[in-house]
N, C-alpha and C positions, 0 to 999 in steps of 0.2 A: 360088726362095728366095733366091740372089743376088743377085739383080735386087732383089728387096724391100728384102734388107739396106741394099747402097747406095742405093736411095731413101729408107732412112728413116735412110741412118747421120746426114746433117745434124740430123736434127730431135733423136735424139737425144744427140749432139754438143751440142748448145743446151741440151737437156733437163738433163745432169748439171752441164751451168756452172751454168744459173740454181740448183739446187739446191747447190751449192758457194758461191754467193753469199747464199744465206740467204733467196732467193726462193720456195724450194717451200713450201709450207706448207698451211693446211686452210681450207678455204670462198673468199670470194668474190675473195678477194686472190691465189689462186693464178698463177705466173706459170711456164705449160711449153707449148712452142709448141703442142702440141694443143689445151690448155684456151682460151689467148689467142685464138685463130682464133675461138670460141664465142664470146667478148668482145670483135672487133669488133679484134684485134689478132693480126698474124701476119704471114711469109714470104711468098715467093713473086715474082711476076714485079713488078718495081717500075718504077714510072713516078713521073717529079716532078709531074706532071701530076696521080697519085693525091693525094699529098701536100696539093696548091691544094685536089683537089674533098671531101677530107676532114676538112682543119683547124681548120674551123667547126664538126664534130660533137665530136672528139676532140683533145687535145694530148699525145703521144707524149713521152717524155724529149727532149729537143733534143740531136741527134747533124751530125756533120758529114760532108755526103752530095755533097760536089763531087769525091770521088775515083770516086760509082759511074758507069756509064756508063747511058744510060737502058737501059729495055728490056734489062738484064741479069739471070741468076739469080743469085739469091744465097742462100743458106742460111739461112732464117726465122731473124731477128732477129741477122744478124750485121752488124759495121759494122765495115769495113776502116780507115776513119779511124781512129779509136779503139781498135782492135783491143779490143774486147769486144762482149758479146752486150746486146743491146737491143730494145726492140718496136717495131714501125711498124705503121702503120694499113694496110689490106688493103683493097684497090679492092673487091673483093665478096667480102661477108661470107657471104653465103648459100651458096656454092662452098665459101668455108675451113670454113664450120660442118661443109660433109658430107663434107669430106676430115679435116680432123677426126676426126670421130667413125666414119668408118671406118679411120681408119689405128687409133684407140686401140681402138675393136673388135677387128681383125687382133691387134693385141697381145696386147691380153686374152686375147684366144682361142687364140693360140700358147704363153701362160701358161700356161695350164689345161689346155691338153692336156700338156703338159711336165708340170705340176705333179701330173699323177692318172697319169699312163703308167707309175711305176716301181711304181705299188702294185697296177696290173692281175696286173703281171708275176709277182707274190709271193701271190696273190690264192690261187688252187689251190694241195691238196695237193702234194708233192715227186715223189709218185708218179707224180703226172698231169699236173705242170706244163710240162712241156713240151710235150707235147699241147695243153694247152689257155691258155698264153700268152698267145695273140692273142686268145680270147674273153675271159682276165680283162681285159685292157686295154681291150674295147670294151666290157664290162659298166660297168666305172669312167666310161669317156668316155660312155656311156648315160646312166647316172645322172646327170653331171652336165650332159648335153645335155636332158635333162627337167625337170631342176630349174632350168636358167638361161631353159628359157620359162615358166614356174609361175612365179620369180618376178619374173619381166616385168612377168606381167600383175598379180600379187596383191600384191608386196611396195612397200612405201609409198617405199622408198628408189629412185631412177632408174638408181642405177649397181651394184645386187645381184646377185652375182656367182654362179649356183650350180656348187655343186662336191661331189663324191661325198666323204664322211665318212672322209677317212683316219685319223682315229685311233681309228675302231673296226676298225681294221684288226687288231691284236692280237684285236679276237672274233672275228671272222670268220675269222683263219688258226686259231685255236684250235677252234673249231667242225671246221674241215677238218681239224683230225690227231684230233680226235675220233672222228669219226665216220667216218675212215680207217682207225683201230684197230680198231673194230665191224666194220667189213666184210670187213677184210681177215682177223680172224678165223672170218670164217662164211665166207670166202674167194666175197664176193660184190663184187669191184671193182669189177662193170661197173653197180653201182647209187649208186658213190660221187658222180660228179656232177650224177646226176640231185637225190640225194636232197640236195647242199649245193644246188645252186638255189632248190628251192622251201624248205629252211629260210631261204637267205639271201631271196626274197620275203618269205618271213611274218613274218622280224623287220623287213625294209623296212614292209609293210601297219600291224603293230600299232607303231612308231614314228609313221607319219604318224597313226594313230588318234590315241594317246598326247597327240602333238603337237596336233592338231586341238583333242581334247577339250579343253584346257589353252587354249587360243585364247577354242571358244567358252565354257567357264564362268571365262573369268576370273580362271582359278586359277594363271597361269603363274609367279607370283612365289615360286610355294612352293620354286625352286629354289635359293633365297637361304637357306633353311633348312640344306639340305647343309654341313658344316664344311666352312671351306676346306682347314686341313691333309689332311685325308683326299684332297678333289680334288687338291689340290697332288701326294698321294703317289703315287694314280692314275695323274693326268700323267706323274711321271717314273716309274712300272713302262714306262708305253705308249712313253714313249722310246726305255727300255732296249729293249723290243720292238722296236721299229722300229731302232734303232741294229745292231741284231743282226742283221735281216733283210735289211738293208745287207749285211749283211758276206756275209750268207749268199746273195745274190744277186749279190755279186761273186765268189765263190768256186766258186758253183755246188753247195756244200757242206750240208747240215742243221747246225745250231747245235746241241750239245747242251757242260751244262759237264765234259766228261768230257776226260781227255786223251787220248784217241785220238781225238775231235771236234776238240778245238782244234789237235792236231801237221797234222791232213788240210787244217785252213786254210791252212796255209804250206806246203805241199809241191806242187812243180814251178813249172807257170805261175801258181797260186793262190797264191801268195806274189807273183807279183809284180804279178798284177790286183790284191789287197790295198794290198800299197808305193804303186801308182799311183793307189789309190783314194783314200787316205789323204794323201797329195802333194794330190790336185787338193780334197780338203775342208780341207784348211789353206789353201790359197787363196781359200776360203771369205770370210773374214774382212778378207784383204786386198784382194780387191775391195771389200767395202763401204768400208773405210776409205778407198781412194781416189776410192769413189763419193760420200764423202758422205752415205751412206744414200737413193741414190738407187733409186727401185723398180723400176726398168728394169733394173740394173746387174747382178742375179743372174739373172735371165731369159735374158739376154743372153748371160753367162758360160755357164751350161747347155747353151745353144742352140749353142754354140759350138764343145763336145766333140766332137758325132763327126762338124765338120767337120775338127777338128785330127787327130781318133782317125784316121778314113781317109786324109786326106795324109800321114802318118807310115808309115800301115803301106806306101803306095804308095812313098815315100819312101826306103823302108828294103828295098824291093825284096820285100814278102809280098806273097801273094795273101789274098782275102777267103775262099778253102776254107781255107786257113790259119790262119787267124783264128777262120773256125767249128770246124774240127777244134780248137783250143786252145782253145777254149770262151772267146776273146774276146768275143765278138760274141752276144748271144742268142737262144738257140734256140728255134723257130718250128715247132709243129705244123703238119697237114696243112687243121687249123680255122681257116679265112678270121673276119674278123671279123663278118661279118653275123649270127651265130647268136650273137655276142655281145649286138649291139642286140636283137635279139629271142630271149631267153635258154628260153622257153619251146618251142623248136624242137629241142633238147637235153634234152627230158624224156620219156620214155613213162611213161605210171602206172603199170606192171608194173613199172616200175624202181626205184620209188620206195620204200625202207627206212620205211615207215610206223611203224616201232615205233621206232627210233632218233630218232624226231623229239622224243619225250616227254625226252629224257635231256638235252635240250640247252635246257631251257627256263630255268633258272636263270641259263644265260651271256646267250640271248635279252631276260630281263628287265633286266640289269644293260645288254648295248646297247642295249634303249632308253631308260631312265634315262639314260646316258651321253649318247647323241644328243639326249634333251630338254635336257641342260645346257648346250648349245653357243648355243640362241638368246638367253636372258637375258645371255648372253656376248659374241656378238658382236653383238647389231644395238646393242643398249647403246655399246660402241665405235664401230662405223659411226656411230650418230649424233653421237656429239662430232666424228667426224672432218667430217662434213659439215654441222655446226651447227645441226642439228636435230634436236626432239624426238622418240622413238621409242615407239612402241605395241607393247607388248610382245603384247598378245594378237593383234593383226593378223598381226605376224611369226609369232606359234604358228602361227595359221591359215595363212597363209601356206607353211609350211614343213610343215605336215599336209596340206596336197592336195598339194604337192610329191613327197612319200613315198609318199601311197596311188596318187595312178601312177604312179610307178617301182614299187612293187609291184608292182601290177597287170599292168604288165610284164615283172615276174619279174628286176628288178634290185634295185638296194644303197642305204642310204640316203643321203641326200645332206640339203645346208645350205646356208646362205648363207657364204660362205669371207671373211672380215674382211679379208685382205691382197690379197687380187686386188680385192676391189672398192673396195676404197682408192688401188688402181694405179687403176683405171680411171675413176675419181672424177679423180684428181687428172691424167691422161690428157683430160680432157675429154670424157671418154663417157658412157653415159648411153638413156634411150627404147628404145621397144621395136626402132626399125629397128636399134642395136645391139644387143641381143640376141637379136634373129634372127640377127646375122653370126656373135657368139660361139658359140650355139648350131650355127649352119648347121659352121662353123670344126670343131668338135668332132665330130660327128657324121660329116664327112669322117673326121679322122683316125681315129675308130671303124671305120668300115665298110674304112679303107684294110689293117686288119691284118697279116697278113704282110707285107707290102711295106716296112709302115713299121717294123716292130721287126727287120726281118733287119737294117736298116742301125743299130741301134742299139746300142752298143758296154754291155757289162757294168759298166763303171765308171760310166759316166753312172746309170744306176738305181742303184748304189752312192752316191752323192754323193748325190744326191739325198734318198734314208732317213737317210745316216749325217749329212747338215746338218741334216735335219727332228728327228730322234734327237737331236741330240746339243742343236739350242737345245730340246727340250723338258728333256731332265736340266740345261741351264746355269738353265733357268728355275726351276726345282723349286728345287735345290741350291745354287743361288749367289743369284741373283733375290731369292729368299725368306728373303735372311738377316736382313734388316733388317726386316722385316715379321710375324716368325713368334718363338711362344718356343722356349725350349731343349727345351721338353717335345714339345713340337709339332714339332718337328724330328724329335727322336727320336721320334715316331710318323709322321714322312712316312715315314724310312728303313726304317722295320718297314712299312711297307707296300709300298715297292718291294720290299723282298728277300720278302718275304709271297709280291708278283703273281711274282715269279720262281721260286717255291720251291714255291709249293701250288697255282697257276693265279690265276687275274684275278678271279675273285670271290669265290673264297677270301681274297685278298688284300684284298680292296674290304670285307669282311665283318670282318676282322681290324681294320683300319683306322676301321671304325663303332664295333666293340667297346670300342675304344682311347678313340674318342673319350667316349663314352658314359660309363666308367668313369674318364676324367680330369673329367667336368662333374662326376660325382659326387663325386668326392675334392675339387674345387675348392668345391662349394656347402656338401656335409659340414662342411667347414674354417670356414666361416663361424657362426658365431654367430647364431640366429635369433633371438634378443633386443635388440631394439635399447635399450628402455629398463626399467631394474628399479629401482622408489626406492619411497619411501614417499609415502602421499598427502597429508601434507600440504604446503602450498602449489600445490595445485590446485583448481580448481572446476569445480559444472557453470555450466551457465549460468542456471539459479533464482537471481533475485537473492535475500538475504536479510541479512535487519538487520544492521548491523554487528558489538553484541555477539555475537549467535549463531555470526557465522563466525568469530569469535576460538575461540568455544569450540569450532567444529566442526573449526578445525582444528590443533587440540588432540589432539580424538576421530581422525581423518585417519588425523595423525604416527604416535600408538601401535596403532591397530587395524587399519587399511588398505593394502594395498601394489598397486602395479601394474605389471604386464607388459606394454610392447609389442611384437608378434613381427613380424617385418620382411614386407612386402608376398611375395610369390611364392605356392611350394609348400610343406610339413610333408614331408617323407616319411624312409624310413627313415636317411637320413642325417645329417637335424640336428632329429629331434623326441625323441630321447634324450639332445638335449643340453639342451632345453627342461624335458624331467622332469627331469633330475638338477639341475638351476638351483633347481626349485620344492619339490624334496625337501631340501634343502640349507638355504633359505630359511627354510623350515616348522621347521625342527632348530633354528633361528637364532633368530625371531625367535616365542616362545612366546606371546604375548600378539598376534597376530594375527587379527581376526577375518571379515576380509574380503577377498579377493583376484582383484583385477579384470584377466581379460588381455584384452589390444584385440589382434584381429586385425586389421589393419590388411592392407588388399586380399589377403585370403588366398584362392587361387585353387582350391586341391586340397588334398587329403590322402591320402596311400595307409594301406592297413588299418594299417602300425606305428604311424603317426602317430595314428590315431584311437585305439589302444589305449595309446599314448602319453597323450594328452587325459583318455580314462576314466580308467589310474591318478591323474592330477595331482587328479581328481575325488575321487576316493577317499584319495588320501593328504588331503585338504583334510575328508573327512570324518573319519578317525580325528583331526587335529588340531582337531576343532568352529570351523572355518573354512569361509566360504559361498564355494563358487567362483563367479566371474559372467563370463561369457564374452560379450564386445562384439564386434558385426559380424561372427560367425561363423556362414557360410552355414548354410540350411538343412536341407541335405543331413546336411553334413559333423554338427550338433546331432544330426540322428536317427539315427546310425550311432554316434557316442558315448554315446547314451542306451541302444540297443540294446545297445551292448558293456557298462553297467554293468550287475551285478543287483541283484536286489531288495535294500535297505540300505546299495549301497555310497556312497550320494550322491544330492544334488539338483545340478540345473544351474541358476543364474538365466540366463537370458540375454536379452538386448537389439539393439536392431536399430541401433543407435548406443550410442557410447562417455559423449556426453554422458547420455543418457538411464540407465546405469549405475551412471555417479556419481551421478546425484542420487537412484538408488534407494539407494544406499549411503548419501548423506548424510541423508536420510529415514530411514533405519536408525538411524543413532547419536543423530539430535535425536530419538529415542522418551525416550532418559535425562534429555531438557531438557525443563523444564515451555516451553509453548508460551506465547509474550507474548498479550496482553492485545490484542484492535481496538485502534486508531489512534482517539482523540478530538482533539477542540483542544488540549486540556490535555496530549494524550499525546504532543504532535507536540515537544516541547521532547527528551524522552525518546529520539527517534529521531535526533534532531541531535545532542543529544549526544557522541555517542562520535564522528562523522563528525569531530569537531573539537575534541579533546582538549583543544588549547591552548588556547580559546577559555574566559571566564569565562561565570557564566550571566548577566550582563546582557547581553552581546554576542549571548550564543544568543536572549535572549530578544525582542531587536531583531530579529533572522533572522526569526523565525517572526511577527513581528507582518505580514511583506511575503508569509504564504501566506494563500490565500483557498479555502476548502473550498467544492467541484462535486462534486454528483453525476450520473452518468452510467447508461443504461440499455444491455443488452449489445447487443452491434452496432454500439455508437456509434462513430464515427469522428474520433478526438480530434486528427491532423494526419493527414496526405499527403504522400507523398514528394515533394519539393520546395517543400515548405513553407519561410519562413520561421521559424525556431527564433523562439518568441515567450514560450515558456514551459518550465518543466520539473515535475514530476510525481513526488508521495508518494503512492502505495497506499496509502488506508488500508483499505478492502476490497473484495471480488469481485477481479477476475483480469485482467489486462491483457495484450495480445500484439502482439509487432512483424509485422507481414503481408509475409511477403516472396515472396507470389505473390497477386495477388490472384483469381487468375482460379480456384482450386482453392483457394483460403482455407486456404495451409500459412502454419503457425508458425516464426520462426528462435527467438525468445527469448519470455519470459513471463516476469512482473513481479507476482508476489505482494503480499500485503500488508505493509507498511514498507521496500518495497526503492523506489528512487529513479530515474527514467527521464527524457531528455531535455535532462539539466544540463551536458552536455559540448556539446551541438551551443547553448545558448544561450552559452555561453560564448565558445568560439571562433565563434560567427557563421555557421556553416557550414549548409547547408539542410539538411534532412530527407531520408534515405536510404531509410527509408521506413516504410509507412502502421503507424498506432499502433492498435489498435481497443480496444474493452473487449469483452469476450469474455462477463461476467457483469456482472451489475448494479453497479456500483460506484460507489466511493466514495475520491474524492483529493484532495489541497492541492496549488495552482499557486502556483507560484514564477514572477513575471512581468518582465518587462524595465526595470519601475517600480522596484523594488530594488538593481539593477545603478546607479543613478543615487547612489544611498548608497555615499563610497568605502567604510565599514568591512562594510557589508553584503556589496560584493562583493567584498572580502577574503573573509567569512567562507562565502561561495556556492561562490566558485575552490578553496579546500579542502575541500567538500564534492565538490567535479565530481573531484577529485584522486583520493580516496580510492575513489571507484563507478569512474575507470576502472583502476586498480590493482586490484579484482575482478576487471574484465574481463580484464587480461592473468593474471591468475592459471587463468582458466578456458583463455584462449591455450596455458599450460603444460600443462595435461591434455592438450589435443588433441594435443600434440607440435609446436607451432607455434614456440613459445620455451622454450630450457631453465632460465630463471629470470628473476626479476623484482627 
């Protein structure tokens, strides 16, 4: 391991400068001597002569090289001239690629085993943990020695990194005092580890299920659903857990908040493994700072402990009995690691608490919920870091056969780990021949067991939780300030003190509740009314005579009102603010005879809301007011009709808003005598009011330039992209604008005396689209010959004026413009 050090302390020497310079970064610019070596740039034995046979492929920064001597080593990328670090061109690249990517391998892999070894150690109950030590830390290195060849070969990313799932570590030690307490009350111990194996399997198997399924149906996005604060609150319970078991693995001590728990942490040597633990995690901080934020730089630190921790106590003149007697160093059962790799070799079925398995199935569901939410999370991350798109259902699947065998081995779940494989990304690693090394790396340190945890000091597995702990609380609680509201806040903290006070999915449970009951209060608070006025100054889209809709919206203003309720859901939180609105209304405005509400994309309604609807039915009947209900699903009408009985009401209802209105406006012209067909004689009558100002010789000039066609139905009177050549008076049968022709649907229809086409002859503009006659008719063209008469087209342009001020009035109903 010394030997290694200083062979690789050059490279990463280089590594933290380039990062210190602003060179490290994400994708194909990276500049760190392992990656560089991959890209045709790197260290190593230098010759001038490389320089001549490479200079034509590549041009390196231009440094000054007459102080090296040839054929000397020098430390990738440094240059004594200049005294800073730099890249050169490398005589064979195919040598640097695989030193390369075996040294950033060996990294990785000495990472990983560092980074899952403190949580082996914490993994068993207290009763049994020292016993079985050395199997939780090869169960961990297992997991994640299966999971980094799974995803070798499946995950889409080159440099995926797998790692056993620490932060379902709070389940899985809660599970163990669970069902420590069962045993230990039927005083059957010798079943305790049998029986947490094969549950810690079967929530591994049904996670990878979980996972898979979510893969293959497609469905993985539904994890974007979950609130974040609730996750947010999760995260920091699972801190404070792991922050704890820091303490508690430095101390050698059970956590509980009691004060004869807490006074046992500080008394004798556990005060001062504590002080020391706590010393070396505040340096924490001050390595990154002077690393730069280099990802080497805490690795490194770690790795470094119990070579300091042993020269000290050698130092200091102790012996290593010494060390284990004061419970420095950790304690090591008689279990080798091998029965960790293969966890099933530690089970007889006699032993196995079969009925205790049911009791644990609610903490089970929540880890594997928990475990599904980590890949929408990180491979999402992985890929911006490596600037590439990411397939979320690949990674599901990916990370489900990953799970179901490590099950099937009777290990722990595991994932793709976002920070190691971001080292190793930007390490220049990468392909399967590295992840065999990581994997191979791992799998040593598994099987080495006692050998390797007798030499490993109590404070390093302290550091290690109380760093991982304590950035998950900085994250939660400080991270999230700027991001989160004050309400939201106040339910992350009621959720960590929740996970800490009633258990983790009590807490998680509490947390939903919260959230749950804040959307309600927040949507409640809203007003489902978006619009309440009266109808006049809207229409549908029936054209009709100018006189008529003077008077119609006359009839509108005093008898019609409308409601539009805002797109979503009704339910019992804001559809009693809907009836009180329309009870309110009705008290108001007595002479009402019609009242039209648009539901406007109304998606559901739960049973208050539709008993909600029935009364507004029924208060509309005691007031002899016709309710008419637009765009309201089908469903939601038969469940309304069903709640009213017999006498309390009629419903109209419509499948659109325009179709509505015009049954409404067809309601009030019953009180208007109905005009007269359209003759020659009659067409003066219809221009008329179009053009108030206008004297009747002016009008009478207008109409001498229309020429009367009739048409039979079917007929096709323009096409879209016609030339506008003419414009068009109904004087009878039925006219429709086609705006599908393949399925012959209607947008608009043009009765008789309403006016079509005089806007697009005006302004110039083509035909939008086809015009048909629907029934036999009968119309006067207004042609492009009249336009030639300036008074004519004076009095044509106030004609097009007035038909499209209709139009925007009908704009108004639909809720497109609030006035005209």
């Amino acid at each position: 391991i010394i030997r290694f050090i200083f062979h690789c302390l050059p490279c990463t020497f280089s590594f933290f400068h380039n990062s210190r310079s602003g060179m490290l970064g994400d994708g194909p610019h990276i500049r760190t001597p392992l990656l560089t070596a991959r890209q045709g740039y790197g260290g190593g034995i230098y010759d001038k002569r490389d320089k001549e046979q490479s200079s034509a492929v590549s041009t390196p920064p231009s440094v000054a090289l007459s102080t090296l001597t040839p054929m000397m080593w020098v430390p990738p990328g440094f240059d004594r001239s200049v005294q800073h670090f730099t890249l050169e061109p490398t005589p064979s690249p195919a040598k640097n690629v695989n030193i390369a990517l075996i040294l950033s391998s060996i990294l990785t892999g000495l990472v990983t085993v560092l980074d899952n070894t403190p949580y082996g150690l914490v993994l068993f109950p207290l009763v049994c943990r020292d016993a079985y030590s050395s199997v939780g830390v090869s169960m961990v290195l297992g997991a994640a020695a299966i999971s980094q060849l799974t995803m070798t070969f499946t995950s889409k990313f080159p440099c995926a990194v797998g790692c056993m799932v620490v932060e379902n570590l709070p389940f899985l030690t809660m599970m163990g005092r669970e069902v420590t307490a069962i045993l230990q009350a039927r005083s059957e111990e010798s079943k305790i580890v049998p029986t947490l194996i094969v549950l810690w399997a079967l929530s591994t198997l049904l996670s990878g299920m979980a996972m898979g399924l979510l893969g293959a149906t497609h469905a993985g996005r539904f994890t974007a659903y979950f609130p974040k604060h609730v996750l947010l609150g999760y995260v920091g319970g699972m801190g404070v857990f792991i922050f704890l078991s820091g303490i508690e693995i430095t101390t050698n001590r059970t956590w509980t908040w009691t004060s004869a728990a807490l006074s046992s942490q500080v008394e004798g040597q556990c005060g001062y493994r504590l002080m020391l633990t706590f010393l070396m995690s505040f340096l924490v901080p001050v390595v990154k700072m002077f690393s730069s934020g280099s990802p080497v730089a805490l690795p490194c630190y770690f790795l470094s402990i119990p070579f300091v921790f042993w020269f000290c106590i050698y130092l200091f003149g102790f012996t290593a009995d010494e060390a284990r007697a004061n419970e420095w160093v950790i304690s090591v059962g008689a279990n080798s690691g091998i029965p960790g790799l293969l966890p099933w070799t530690l089970v007889e079925p006699s032993l196995i608490a079969w009925d205790v398995l049911p009791t644990q199935m609610l903490t089970v569901a929540g880890l594997v919920l928990f475990t599904a939410l980590h890949v929408p999370v990180n491979a999402p991350a992985l890929g911006l870091t490596l600037g590439v798109s990411t397939d979320i259902d690949v990674e599901f699947r990916s990370h489900g056969i990953a799970n179901m065998l490590t099950g099937a081995f009777g290990g722990l779940q595991s994932y793709m780990v976002y920070s190691t494989s971001a080292l190793y990304h930007k390490c220049g690693g990468g392909g399967i021949i590295g992840g065999f090394i990581i994997a191979g790396i791992t799998v040593f340190f598994a099987a080495g067991g006692n050998s390797v945890l007798s030499l490993l000091p109590r404070p390093l597995a302290g550091v290690v939780l109380i760093h991982l702990g304590f950035d998950l609380i900085y994250e939660v609680f400080i991270d999230s300030l700027s991001s989160i509201t004050v309400m939201e806040y106040l339910q992350v903290v009621t959720v960590v003190v929740s996970m800490e006070v009633f258990g983790f999915m009590q807490g998680l449970g509490i947390g939903l509740l919260m959230a749950c009951s804040a959307f309600i209060i927040a949507f409640a608070s809203e007003d489902p009314i978006d619009v309440s006025s009266a109808g006049g100054g809207m229409r549908s889209k029936m054209m009709r005579p100018l006189k008529i809709r003077k008077k119609l919206d006359k009839l509108l203003e005093r008898h019609a009102w409308i409601l539009r309720v805002r797109g979503g859901s009704l339910f019992f939180g804001n559809s009693v603010r809907l009836l009180e609105h329309t009870e309110t209304l009705l008290e108001i405005r007595t002479d009402l005879k019609f009242l039209v509400v648009h539901f406007t994309s109304l998606h559901g309604a739960d049973c208050t809301a539709v008993s909600a609807l029935a009364e507004i039915v029924t208060c509309c009947k005691r007031k002899n007011v016709i309710a008419v209900f637009a765009e309201l699903p089908d469903d939601i009408i038969a469940r309304v009709q069903h709640a009213l009985e017999s006498g309390q009401g009629n419903i109209y209802t419509c499948k659109c808003i325009n179709d509505a209105f015009a049954w409404v406006e067809d309601k009030l012209l019953t009180s208007i005598k109905p005009p007269p067909p359209l003759v020659a004689n009659r067409l003066f009558s219809i221009l008329r009011p179009l053009v108030p100002d206008a004297g009747d010789d002016e009008i009478s000039l207008l109409c001498k330039y229309f020429t009367r066609e009739t048409h039979e139905a079917h007929t096709v009177l323009w096409k879209k992209g016609d030339d506008p050549s003419r414009a068009l008076v109904v004087e009878t049968g039925l006219l429709g604008v086609n705006c599908d022709e393949a399925f012959g649907l209607y947008s608009e229809f043009c009765k008789p005396g309403t006016i079509c086409g005089e806007l697009g002859l005006v302004t110039g503009e083509s035909r939008q689209h086809d015009l048909v006659a629907i029934e036999d008719s009968v119309v006067w063209s207004f042609g492009k010959v009249g336009l030639k008469d300036p008074m004519v087209r004076s009095l044509f342009q106030q004609v097009a004026l007035t038909m499209a001020s209709h139009r925007l009035h009908h704009l108004t109903l639909l809720g497109h413009i609030h006035s005209v």
